[in-house]
Structure formats: C-alpha cells, structure tokens
PyMOL commands that place a pseudoatom at each C-alpha (Angstrom):
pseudoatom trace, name=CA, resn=UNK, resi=1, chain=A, elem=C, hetatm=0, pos=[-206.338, 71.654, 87.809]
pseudoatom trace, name=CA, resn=UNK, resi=2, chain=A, elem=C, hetatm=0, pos=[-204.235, 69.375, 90.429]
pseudoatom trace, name=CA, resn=UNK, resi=3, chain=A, elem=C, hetatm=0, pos=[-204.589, 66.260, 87.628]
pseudoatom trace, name=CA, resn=UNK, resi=4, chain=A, elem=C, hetatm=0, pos=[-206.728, 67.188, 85.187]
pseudoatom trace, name=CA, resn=UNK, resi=5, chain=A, elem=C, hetatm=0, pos=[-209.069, 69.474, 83.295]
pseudoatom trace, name=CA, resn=UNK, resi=6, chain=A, elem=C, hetatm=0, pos=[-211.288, 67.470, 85.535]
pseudoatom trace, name=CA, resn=UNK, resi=7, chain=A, elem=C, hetatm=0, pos=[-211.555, 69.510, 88.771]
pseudoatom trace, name=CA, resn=UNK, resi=8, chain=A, elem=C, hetatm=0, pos=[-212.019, 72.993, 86.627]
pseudoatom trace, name=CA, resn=UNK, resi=9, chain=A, elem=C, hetatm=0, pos=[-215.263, 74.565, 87.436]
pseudoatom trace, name=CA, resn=UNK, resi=10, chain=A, elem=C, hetatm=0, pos=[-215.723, 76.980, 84.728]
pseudoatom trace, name=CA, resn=UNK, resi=11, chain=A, elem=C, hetatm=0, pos=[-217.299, 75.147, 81.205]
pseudoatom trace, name=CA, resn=UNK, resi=12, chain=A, elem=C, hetatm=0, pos=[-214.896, 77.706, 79.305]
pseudoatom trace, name=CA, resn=UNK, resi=13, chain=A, elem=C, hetatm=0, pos=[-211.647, 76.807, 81.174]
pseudoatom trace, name=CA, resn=UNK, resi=14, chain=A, elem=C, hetatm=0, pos=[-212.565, 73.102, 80.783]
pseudoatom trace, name=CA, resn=UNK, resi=15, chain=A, elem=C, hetatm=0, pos=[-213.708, 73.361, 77.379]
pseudoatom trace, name=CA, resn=UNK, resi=16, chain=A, elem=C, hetatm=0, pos=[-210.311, 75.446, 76.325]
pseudoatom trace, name=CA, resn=UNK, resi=17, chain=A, elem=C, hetatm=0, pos=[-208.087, 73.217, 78.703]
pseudoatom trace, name=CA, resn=UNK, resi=18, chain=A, elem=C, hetatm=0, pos=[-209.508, 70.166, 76.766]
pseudoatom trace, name=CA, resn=UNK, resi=19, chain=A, elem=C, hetatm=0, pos=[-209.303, 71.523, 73.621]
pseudoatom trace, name=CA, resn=UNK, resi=20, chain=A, elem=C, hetatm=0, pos=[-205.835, 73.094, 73.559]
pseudoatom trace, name=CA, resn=UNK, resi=21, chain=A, elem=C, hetatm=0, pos=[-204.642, 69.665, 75.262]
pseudoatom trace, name=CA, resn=UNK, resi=22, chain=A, elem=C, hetatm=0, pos=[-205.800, 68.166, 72.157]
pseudoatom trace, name=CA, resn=UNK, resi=23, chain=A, elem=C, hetatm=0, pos=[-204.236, 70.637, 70.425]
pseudoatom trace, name=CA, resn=UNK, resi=24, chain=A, elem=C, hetatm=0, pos=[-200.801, 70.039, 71.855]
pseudoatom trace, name=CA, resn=UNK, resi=25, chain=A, elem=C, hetatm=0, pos=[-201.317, 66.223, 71.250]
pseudoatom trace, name=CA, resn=UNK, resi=26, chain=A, elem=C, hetatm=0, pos=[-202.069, 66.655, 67.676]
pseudoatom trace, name=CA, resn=UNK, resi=27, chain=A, elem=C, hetatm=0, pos=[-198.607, 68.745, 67.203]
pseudoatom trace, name=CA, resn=UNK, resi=28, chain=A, elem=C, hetatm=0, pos=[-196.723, 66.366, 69.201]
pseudoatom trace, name=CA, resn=UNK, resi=29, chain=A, elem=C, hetatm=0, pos=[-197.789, 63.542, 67.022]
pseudoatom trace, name=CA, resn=UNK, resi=30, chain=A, elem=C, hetatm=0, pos=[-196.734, 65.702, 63.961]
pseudoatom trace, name=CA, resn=UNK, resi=31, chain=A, elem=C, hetatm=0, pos=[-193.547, 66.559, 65.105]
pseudoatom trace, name=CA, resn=UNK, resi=32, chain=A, elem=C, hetatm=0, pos=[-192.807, 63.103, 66.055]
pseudoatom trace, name=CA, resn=UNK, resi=33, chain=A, elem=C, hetatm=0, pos=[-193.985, 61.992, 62.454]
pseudoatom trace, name=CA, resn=UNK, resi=34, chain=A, elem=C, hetatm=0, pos=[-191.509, 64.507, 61.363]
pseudoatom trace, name=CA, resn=UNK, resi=35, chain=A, elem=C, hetatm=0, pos=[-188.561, 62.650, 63.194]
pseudoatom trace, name=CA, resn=UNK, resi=36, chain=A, elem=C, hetatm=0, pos=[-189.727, 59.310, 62.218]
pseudoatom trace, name=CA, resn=UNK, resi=37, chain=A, elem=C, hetatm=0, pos=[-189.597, 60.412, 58.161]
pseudoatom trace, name=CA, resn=UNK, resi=38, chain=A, elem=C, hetatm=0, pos=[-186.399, 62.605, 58.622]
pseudoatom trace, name=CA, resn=UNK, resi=39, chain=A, elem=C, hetatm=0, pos=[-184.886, 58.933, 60.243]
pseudoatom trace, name=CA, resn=UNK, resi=40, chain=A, elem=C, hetatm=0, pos=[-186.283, 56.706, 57.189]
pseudoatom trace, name=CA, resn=UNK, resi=41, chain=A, elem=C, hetatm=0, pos=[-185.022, 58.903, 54.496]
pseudoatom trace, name=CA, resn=UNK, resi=42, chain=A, elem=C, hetatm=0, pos=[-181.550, 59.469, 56.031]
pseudoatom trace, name=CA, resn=UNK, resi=43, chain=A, elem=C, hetatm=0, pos=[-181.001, 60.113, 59.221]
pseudoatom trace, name=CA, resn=UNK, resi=44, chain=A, elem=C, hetatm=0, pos=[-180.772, 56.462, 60.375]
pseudoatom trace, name=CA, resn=UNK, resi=45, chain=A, elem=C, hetatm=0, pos=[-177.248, 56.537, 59.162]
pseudoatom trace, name=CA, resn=UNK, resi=46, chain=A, elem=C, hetatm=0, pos=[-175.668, 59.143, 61.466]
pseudoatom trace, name=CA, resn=UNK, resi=47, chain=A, elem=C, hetatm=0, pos=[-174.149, 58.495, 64.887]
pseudoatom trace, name=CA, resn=UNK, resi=48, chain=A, elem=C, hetatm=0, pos=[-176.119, 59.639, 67.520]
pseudoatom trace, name=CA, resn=UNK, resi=49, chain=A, elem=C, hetatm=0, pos=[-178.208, 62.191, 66.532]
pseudoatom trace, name=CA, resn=UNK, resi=50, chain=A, elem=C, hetatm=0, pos=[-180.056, 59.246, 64.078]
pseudoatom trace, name=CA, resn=UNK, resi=51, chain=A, elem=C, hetatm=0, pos=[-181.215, 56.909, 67.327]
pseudoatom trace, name=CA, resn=UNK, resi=52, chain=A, elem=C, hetatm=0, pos=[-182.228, 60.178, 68.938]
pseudoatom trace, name=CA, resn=UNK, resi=53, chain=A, elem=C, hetatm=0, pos=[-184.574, 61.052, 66.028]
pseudoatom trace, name=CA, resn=UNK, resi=54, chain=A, elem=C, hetatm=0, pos=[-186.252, 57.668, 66.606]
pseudoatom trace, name=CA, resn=UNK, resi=55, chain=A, elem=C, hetatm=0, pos=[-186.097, 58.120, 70.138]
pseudoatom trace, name=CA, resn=UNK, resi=56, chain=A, elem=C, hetatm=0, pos=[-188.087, 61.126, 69.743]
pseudoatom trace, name=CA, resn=UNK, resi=57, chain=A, elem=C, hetatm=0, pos=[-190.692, 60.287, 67.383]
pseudoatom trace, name=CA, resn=UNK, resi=58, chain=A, elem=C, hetatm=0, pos=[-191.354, 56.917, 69.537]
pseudoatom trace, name=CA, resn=UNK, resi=59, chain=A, elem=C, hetatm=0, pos=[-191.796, 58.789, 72.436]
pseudoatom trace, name=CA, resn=UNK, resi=60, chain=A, elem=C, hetatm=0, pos=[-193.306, 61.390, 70.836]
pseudoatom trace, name=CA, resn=UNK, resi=61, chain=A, elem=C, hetatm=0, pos=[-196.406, 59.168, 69.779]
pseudoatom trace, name=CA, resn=UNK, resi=62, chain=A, elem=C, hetatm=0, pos=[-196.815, 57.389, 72.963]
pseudoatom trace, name=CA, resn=UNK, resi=63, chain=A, elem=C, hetatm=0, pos=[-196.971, 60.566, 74.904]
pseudoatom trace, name=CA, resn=UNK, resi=64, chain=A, elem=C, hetatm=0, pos=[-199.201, 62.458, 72.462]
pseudoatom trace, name=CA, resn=UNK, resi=65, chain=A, elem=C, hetatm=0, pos=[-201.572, 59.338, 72.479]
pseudoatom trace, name=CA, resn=UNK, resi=66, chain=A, elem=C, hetatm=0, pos=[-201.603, 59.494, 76.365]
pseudoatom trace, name=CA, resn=UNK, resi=67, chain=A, elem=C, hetatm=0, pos=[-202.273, 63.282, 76.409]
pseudoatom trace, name=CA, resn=UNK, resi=68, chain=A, elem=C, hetatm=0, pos=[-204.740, 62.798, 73.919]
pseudoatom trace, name=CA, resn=UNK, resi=69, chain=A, elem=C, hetatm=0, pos=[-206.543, 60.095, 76.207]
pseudoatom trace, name=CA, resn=UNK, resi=70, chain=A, elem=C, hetatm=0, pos=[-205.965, 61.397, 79.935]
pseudoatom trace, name=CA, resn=UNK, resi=71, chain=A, elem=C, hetatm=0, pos=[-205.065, 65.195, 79.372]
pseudoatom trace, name=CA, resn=UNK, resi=72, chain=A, elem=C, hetatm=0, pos=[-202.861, 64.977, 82.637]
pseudoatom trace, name=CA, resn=UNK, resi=73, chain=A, elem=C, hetatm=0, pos=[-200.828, 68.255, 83.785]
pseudoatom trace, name=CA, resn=UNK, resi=74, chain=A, elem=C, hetatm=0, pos=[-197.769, 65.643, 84.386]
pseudoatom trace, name=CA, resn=UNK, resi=75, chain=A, elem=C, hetatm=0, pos=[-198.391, 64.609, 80.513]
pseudoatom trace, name=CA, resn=UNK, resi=76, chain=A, elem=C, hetatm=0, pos=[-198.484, 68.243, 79.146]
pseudoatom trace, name=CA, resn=UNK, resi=77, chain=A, elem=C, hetatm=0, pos=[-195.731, 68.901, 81.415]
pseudoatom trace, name=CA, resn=UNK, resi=78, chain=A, elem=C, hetatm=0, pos=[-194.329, 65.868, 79.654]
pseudoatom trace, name=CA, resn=UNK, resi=79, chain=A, elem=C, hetatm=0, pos=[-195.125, 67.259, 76.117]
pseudoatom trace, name=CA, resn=UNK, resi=80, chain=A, elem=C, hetatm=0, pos=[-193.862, 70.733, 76.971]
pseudoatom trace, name=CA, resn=UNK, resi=81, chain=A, elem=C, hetatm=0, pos=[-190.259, 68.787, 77.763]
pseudoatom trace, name=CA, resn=UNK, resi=82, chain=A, elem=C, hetatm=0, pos=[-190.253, 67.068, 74.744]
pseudoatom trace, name=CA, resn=UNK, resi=83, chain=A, elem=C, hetatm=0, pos=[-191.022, 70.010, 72.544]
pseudoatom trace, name=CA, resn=UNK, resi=84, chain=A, elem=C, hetatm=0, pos=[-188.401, 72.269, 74.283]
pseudoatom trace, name=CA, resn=UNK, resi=85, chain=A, elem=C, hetatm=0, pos=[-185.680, 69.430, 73.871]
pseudoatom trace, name=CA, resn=UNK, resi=86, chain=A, elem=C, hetatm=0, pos=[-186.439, 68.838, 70.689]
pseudoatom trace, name=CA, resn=UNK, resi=87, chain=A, elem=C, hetatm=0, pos=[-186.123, 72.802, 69.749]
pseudoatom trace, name=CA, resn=UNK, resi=88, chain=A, elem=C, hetatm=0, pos=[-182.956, 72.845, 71.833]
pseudoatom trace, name=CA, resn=UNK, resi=89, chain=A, elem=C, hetatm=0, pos=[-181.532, 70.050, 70.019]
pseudoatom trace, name=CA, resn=UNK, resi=90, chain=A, elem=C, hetatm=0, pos=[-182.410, 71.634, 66.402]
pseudoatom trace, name=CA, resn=UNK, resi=91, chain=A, elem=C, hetatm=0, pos=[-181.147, 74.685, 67.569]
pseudoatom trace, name=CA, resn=UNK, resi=92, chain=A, elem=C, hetatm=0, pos=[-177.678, 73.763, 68.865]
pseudoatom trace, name=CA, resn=UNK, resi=93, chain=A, elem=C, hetatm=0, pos=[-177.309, 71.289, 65.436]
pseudoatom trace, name=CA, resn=UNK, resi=94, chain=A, elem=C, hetatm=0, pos=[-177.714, 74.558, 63.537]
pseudoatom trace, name=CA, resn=UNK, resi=95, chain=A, elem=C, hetatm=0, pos=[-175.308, 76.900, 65.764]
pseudoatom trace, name=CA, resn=UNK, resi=96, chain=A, elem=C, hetatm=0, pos=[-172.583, 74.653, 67.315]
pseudoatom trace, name=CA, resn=UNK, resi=97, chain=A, elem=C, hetatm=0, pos=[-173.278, 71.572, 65.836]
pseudoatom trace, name=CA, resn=UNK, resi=98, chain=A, elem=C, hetatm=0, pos=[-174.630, 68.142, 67.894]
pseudoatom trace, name=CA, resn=UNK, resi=99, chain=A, elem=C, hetatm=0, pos=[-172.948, 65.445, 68.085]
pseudoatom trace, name=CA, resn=UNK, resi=100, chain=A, elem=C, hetatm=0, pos=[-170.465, 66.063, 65.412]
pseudoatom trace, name=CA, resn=UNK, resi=101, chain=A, elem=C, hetatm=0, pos=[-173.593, 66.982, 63.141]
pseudoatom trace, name=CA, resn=UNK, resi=102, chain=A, elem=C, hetatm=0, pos=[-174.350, 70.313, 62.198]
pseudoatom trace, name=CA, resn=UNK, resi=103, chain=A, elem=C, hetatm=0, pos=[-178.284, 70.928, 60.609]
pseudoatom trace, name=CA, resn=UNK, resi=104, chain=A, elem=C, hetatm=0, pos=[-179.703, 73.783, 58.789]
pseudoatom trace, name=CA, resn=UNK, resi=105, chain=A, elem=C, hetatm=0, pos=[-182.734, 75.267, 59.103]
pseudoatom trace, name=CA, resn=UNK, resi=106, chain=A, elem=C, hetatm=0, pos=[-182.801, 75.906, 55.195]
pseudoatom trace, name=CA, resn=UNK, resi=107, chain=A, elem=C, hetatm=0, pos=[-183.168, 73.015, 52.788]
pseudoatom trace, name=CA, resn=UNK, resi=108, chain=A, elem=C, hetatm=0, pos=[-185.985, 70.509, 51.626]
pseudoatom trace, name=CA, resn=UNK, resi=109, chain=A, elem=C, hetatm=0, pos=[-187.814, 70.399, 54.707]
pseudoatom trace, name=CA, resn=UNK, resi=110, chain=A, elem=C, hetatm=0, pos=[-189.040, 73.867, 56.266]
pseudoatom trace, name=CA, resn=UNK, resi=111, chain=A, elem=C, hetatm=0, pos=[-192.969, 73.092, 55.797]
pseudoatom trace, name=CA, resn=UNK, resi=112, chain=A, elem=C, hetatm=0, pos=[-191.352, 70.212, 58.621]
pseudoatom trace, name=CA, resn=UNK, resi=113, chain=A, elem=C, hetatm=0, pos=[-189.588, 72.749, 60.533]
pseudoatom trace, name=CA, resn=UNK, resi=114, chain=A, elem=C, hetatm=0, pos=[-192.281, 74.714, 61.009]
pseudoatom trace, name=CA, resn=UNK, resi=115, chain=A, elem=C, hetatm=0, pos=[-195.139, 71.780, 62.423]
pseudoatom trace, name=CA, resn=UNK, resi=116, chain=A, elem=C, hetatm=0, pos=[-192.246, 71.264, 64.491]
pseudoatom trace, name=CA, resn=UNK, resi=117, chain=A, elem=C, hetatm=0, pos=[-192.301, 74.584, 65.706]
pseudoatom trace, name=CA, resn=UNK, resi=118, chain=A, elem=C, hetatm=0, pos=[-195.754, 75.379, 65.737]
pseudoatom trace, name=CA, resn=UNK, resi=119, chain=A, elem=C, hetatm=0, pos=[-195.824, 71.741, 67.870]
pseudoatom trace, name=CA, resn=UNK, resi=120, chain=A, elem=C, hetatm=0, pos=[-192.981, 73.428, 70.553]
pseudoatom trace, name=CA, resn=UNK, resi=121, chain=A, elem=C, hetatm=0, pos=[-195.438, 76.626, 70.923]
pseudoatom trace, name=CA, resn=UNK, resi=122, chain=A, elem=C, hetatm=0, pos=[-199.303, 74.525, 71.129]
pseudoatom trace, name=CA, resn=UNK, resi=123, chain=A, elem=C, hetatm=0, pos=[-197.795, 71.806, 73.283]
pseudoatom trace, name=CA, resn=UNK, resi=124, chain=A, elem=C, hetatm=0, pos=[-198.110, 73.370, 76.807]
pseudoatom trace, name=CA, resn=UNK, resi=125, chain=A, elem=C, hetatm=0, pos=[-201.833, 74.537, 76.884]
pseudoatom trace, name=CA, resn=UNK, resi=126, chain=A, elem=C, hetatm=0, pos=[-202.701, 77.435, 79.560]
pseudoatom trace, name=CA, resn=UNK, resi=127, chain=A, elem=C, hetatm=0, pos=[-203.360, 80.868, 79.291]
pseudoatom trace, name=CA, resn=UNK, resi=128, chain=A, elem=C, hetatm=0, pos=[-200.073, 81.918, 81.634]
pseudoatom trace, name=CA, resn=UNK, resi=129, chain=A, elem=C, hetatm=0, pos=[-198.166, 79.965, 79.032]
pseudoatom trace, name=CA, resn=UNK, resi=130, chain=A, elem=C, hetatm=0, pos=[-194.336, 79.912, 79.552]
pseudoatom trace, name=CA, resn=UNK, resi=131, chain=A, elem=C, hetatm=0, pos=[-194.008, 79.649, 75.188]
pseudoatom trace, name=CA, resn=UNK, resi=132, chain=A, elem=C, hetatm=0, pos=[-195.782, 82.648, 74.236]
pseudoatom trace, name=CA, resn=UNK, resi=133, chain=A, elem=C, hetatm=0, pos=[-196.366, 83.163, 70.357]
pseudoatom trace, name=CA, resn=UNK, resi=134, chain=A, elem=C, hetatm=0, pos=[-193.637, 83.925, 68.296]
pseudoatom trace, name=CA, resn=UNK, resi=135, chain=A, elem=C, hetatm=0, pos=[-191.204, 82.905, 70.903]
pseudoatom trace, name=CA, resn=UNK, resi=136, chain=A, elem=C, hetatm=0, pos=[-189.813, 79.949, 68.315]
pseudoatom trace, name=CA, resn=UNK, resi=137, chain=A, elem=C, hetatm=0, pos=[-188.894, 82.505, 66.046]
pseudoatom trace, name=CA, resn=UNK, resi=138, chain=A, elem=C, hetatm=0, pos=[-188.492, 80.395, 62.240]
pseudoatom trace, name=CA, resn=UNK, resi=139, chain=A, elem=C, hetatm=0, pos=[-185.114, 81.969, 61.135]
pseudoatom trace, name=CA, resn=UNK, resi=140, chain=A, elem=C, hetatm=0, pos=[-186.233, 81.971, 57.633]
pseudoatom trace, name=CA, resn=UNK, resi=141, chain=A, elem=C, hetatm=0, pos=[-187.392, 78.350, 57.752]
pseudoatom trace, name=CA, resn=UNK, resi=142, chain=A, elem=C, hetatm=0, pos=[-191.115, 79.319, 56.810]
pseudoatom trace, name=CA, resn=UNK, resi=143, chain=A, elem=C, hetatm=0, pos=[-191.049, 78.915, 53.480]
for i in range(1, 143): cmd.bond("trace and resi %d" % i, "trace and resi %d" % (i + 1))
show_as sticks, trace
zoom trace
C-alpha cells in the first residue's frame, strides 16, 4: 500500500482498507462538526483555544473529504495527526489547562466527547494499528 488501497492484491485487504478509510473519514467529519458547534455556541469568544476549534473543524472537513475521495496513506496519516492533536489538546485543557483555559470532560456535551473519541481510535485504518481499542479511555465522559 505505497499510495493507496490501490496496489493491495488481496479483495479482503482492499475491501477492509477502503472501508475502514471511509470509516475514519466519516469520524473525522464528526469530530470536526463537533468543533465547529462547540465554536458557534461559545467557544468563539475565548483566546486561543476558540480560533483553534475552527481551525480544527475547517481542516477537519477538508481532510476527511480528501480521505473520503483518494484514501491516500499520507491522508490517513494526515487524519491520524489530527485526531491525536485534537485528543492531546482536550486532554491537557482538562489536566493542566491550555491556553489559560481549563475543559472538563463532564458537562453538556459527552455524547460529543465520545464521536470525538471514537473519531481519534477509527481514524488510522490498518490492522497493526498504533490506537488500539480502548486506548482513548472516556474518563467518565460516556454518558
């Protein structure tokens, strides 16, 4: 798979490749849907961390659209950046605080949280995957 689930000889590989790509693209898209609301009702307003939430869910769309359409290793590789700095970033508002913000992974959002999550673990699609299941563990966010 130098490019692409192109050059993959076995029907099941391609087939699962394609699928899981997919997959990843539709979970991207959701998490960067997740962003864009969080920034419209609220986020807008603080320093920082509000441009980075519509950063991500600009990017986020434009890269899940291109995964979605070329299912390139350099685009999953792509998504699986994303995902992790996105989970980094929720993760350090919650412990140390970002930017002068501190998050919570409690309150009126966790069905969010957890798309969000399920995005991070989907979003790099391979059997030898470096985000095994449960590795994203919720905190208590599932509701």
């Amino acid at each position: 798979m130098a490019w692409g689930p192109a050059g993959l000889r076995s029907p099941a590989v391609w087939w699962a490749v394609n699928v899981l790509a997919l997959a990843g693209a539709v979970l991207i898209v959701v998490s960067a849907v997740i962003h864009l609301h969080l920034w419209a009702t609220g986020y807008s307003s603080i320093s920082v961390i509000g441009p980075l939430f519509l950063a991500q869910g600009v990017a986020g769309i434009l890269l899940a659209v291109a995964l979605g359409v070329f299912r390139r290793r350099g685009l999953m590789v792509a998504g699986t950046g994303l995902m992790a700095g996105t989970a980094a970033g929720l993760l350090l508002s919650v412990q140390v605080a970002l930017f002068g913000f501190r998050d919570s992974l409690g309150g009126p959002t966790p069905a969010y949280r957890w798309w969000s999550s399920a995005a991070r673990a989907c979003c790099w699609p391979t059997p030898d995957s470096p985000w095994p299941p449960g590795a994203f563990p919720l905190d208590g966010a599932a509701e």
